[in-house]
C-alpha positions as CSV (number, residue, x, y, z in Angstrom):
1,X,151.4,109.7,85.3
2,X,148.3,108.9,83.3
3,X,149.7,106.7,80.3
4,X,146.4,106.8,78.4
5,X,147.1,110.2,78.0
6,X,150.9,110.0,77.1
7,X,151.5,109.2,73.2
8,X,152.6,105.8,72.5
9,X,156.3,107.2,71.4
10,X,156.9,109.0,74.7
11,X,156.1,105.3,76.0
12,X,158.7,103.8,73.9
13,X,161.2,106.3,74.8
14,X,160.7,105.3,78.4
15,X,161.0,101.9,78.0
16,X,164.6,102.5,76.1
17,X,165.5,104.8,78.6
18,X,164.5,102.0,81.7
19,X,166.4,99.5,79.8
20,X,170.1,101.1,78.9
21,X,171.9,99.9,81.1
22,X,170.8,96.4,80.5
23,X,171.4,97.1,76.7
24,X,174.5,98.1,77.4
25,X,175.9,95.2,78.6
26,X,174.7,92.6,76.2
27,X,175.6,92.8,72.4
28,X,172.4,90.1,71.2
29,X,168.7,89.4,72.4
30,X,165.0,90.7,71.8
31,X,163.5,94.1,73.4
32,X,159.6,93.2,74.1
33,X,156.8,95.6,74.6
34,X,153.3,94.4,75.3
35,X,150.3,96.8,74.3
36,X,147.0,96.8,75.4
37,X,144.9,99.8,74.3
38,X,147.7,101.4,73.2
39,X,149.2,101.9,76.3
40,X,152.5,100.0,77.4
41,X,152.0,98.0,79.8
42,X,154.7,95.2,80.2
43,X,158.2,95.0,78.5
44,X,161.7,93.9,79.0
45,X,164.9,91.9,77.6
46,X,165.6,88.6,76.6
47,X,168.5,87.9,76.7
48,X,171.1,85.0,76.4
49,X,174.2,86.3,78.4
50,X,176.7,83.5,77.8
51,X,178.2,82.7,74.7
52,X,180.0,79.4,73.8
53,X,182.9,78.6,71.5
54,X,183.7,75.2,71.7
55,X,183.5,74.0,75.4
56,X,184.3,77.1,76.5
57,X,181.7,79.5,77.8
58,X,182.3,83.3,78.3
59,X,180.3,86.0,79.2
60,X,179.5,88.6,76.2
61,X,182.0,91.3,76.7
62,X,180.8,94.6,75.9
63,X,177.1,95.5,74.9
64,X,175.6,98.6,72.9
65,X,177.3,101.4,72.8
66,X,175.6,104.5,73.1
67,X,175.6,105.3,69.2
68,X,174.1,101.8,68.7
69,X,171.5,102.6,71.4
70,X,170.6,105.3,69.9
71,X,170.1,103.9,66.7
72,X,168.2,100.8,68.0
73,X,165.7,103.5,69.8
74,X,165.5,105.4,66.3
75,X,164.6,102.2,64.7
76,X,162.0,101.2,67.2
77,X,160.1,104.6,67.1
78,X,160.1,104.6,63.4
79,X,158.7,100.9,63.5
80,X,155.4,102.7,65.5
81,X,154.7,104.3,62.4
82,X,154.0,101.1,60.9
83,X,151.5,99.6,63.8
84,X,147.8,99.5,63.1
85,X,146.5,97.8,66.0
86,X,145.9,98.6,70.0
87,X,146.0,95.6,71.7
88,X,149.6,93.1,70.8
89,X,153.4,93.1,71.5
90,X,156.3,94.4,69.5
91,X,159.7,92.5,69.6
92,X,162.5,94.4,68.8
93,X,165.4,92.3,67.8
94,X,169.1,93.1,67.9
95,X,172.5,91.6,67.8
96,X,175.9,93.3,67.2
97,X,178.1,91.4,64.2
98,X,181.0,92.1,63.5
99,X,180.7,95.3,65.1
100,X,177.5,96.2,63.0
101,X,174.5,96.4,64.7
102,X,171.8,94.4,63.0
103,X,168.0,94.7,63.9
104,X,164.5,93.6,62.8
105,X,161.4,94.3,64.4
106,X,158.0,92.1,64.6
107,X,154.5,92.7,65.1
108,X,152.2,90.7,66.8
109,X,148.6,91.7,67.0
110,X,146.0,90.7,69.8
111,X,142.0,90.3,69.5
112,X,139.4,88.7,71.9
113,X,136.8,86.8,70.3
114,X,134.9,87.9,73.3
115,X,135.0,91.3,73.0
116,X,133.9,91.0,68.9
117,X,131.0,89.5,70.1
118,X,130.0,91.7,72.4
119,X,130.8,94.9,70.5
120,X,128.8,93.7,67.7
121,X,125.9,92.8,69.9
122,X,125.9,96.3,71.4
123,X,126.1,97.7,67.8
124,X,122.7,95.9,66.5
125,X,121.3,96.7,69.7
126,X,122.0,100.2,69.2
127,X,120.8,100.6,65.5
128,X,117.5,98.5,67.1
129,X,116.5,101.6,68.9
């Protein structure tokens, strides 16, 4: 598959769907896609799996539940609508309180100064001729 050529959404719904499992097993962390030319190229979880009350760790019991998965993938593809960039990461965050599932999503953007100069030069070259 040719992901230049596959919308950006259709990416995202990938992603969710590579991750479920993992998802489902952890009830906090941060979903991270990194973009480059609008196509996806890495992504993944981060994750804290042990949780501590006291001295007393334990492992998080039960993760997202398929309604909450749902949900968080709803959130995440309505969050695209809101990107003006090609080249960053997205972090989706998420963590289940008190049985409600709380999320926020950030933006990060990425620019080469590199590439502004040499777009520009190949732009005044260009209106040179």
């Amino acid at each position: 598959m040719i992901l230049e050529n596959v919308p950006l959404a259709r990416q995202l719904e990938i992603v969710f769907r590579e991750i479920k499992e993992e998802l489902a097993q952890l009830t906090s962390g941060t979903v991270f896609v990194q973009i480059r030319n609008n196509v996806i190229g890495k992504f993944g979880v981060r994750a804290f799996p042990l949780e501590s009350k006291g001295s007393q760790l334990h492992k998080m019991e039960r993760g997202l539940s398929d309604p909450e998965l749902q949900t968080f993938r709803m959130t995440a593809m309505e969050s695209l609508k809101l990107k003006n960039w090609s080249h960053g990461e997205i972090l989706f965050e998420f963590a289940k309180r008190q049985d409600k599932l709380c999320t926020s999503v950030a933006f990060e953007s990425n620019y080469n100064m590199a590439s502004i100069f040499t777009d520009k030069g190949k732009d005044r070259d260009h209106h040179r001729k």
